[in-house]
C-alpha positions, -999 to 999 in steps of 0.1 A, spaced: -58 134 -280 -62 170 -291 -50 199 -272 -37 171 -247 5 177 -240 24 149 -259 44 129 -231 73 115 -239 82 80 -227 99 76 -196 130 55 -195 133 30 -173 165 34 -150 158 -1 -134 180 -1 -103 161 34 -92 128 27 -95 122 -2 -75 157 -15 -62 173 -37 -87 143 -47 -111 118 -14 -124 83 -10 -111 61 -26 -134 82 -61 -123 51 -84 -125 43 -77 -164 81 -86 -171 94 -118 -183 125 -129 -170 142 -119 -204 129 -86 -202 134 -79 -168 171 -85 -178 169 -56 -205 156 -36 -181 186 -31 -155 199 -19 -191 177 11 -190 162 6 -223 125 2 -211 98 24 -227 71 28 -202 42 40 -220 5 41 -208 8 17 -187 27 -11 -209 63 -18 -213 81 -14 -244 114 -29 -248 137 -17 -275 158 -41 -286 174 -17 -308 190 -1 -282 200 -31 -266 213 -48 -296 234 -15 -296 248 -21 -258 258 -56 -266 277 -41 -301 300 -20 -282 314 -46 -264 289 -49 -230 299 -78 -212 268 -87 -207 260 -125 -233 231 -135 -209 213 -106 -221 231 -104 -259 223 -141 -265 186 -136 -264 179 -107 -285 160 -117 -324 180 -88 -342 210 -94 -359 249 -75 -352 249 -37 -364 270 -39 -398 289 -10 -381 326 7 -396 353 -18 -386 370 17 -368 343 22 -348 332 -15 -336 373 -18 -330 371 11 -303 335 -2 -289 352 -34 -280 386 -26 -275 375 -3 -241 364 -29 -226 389 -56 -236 420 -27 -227 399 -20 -193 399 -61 -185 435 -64 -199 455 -39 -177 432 -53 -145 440 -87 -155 481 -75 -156 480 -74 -119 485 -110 -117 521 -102 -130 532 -87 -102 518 -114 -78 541 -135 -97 573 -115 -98 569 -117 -60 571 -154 -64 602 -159 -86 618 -182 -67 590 -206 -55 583 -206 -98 621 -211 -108 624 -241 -79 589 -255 -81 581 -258 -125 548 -277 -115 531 -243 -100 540 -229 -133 528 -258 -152 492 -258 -135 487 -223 -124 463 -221 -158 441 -249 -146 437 -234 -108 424 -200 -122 409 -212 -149 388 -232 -122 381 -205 -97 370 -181 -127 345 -213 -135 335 -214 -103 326 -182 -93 306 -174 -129 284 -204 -123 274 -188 -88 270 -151 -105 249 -167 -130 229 -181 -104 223 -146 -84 220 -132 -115 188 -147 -124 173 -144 -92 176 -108 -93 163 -108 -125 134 -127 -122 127 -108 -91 130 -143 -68 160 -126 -51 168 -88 -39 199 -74 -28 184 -69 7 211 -81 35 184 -112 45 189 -123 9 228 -122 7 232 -136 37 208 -170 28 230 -170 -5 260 -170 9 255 -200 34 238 -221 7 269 -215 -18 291 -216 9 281 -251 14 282 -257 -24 314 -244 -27 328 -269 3 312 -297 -18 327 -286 -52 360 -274 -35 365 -313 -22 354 -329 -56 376 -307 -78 405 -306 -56 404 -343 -53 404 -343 -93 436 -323 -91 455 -343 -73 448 -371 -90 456 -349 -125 490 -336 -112 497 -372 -93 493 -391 -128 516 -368 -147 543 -354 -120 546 -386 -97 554 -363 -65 526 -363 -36 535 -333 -22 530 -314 -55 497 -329 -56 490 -321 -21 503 -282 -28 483 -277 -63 450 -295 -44 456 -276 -13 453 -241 -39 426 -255 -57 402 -263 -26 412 -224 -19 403 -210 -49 369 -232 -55 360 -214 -22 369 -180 -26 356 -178 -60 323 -194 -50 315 -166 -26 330 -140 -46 306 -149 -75 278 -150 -52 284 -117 -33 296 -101 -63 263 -97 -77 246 -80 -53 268 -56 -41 268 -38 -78 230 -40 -77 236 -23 -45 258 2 -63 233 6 -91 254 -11 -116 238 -38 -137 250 -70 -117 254 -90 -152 287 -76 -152 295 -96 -124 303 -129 -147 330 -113 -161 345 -95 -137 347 -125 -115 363 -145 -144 394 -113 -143 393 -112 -103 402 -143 -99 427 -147 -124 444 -122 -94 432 -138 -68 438 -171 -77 473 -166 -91 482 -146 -53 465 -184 -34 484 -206 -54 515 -188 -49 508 -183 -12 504 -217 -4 526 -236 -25 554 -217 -9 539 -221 27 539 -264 13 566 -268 -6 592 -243 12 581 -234 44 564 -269 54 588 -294 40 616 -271 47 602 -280 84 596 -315 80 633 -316 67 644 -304 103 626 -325 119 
């Protein structure tokens, strides 16, 4: 109107305004309240206006965020090679030199890897696994915080927690049973497959819960929890390499060396 002081449009901060998802939650979809943790949200006379623009931009730099990226219309940016290299390459250097520390989890373990070649041989399947694992229950948080069914309120973690937990008993035993039949069938030796089962049913569980508390504690932070499926994918690459190493040597050295004795 004339005279009348032009607003601007407010962005959406998303975590800020109302916890985790922004205020005007119930006019969202569940694809837009997604963009929204992203502050991109034009709030504008009482509508929301997402711009996908902007978003598209996020996910061209290298976001790890594909639940968000897979749903936008608009097509890649036809951006400089130079400049797409160093969008993507700060995250991927970021995840690389995190991901390293599994190399000195293993040089603690020399030994047990020199005298045992079958930790070697499946130690790829175990965290492969657990990084499985544990992004399936991020997904799953994930979404409830974005569709508003779930807030990161202590009452809420805790209920998530004890269902997953339960999940992750039943997926621990089914997977872990799998491995030992896998390494049984190709290495003949039933303590191996009792050692690589043993670290699977370890790392099913771990990851499960990580994935599912991982979630809500960067909402907590105010960071956009879809990062949560990745970083739980590089956590417990860690993780899992420093189980399987800790309790094939506490099987296959300390407990036979035991059973030897007696």
């Amino acid at each position: 109107m004339p005279g009348k002081a032009h607003e601007s449009p407010r962005l959406s901060t998303g975590f800020f305004d109302s916890g985790w998802c922004p205020s005007p939650a119930s006019s969202l979809t569940p694809a837009k309240k997604r963009f929204s943790s992203l502050g991109v949200v034009q709030a504008e006379k009482g509508t929301v206006k997402f711009d996908e623009e902007s978003i598209a931009r996020l996910c061209d730099s290298g976001l790890p965020d594909p639940d968000v990226c897979d749903v936008l219309q608009l097509p890649p940016r036809d951006t400089e090679v130079v400049s797409e290299a160093w969008s993507r390459g700060r995250w991927l250097l970021g995840l690389l030199v995190l991901q390293s520390m599994s190399s000195f989890v293993l040089d603690s373990y020399q030994d047990l890897l020199r005298e045992h070649l079958v930790v070697t041989l499946f130690l790829t399947m175990l965290v492969g696994a657990g990084g499985n694992a544990g992004n399936q229950s991020a997904i799953k948080v994930n979404r409830g915080l974005a569709t508003g069914a779930l807030q990161p309120s202590a009452a809420a973690i805790q209920r998530m927690l004890l269902q997953q937990a339960q999940v992750g008993l039943l997926l621990a035993c089914g997977l872990s049973a799998g491995g030992w039949v896998r390494v049984y069938v190709t290495n003949g030796s039933v303590v191996n497959s009792f050692a690589i089962s043993a670290s699977l049913f370890c790392i099913v569980m771990t990851s499960v819960l990580a994935g599912t508390g991982l979630p809500f504690v960067l909402a907590r932070a105010g960071v956009d929890p879809a990062n949560a499926g990745t970083s739980i994918q590089v956590i417990m690459d860690i993780v899992g390499c420093l189980i399987t190493c800790a309790t094939c040597h506490i099987i296959l050295d300390q407990l036979t060396r035991v059973l030897a004795v007696g």
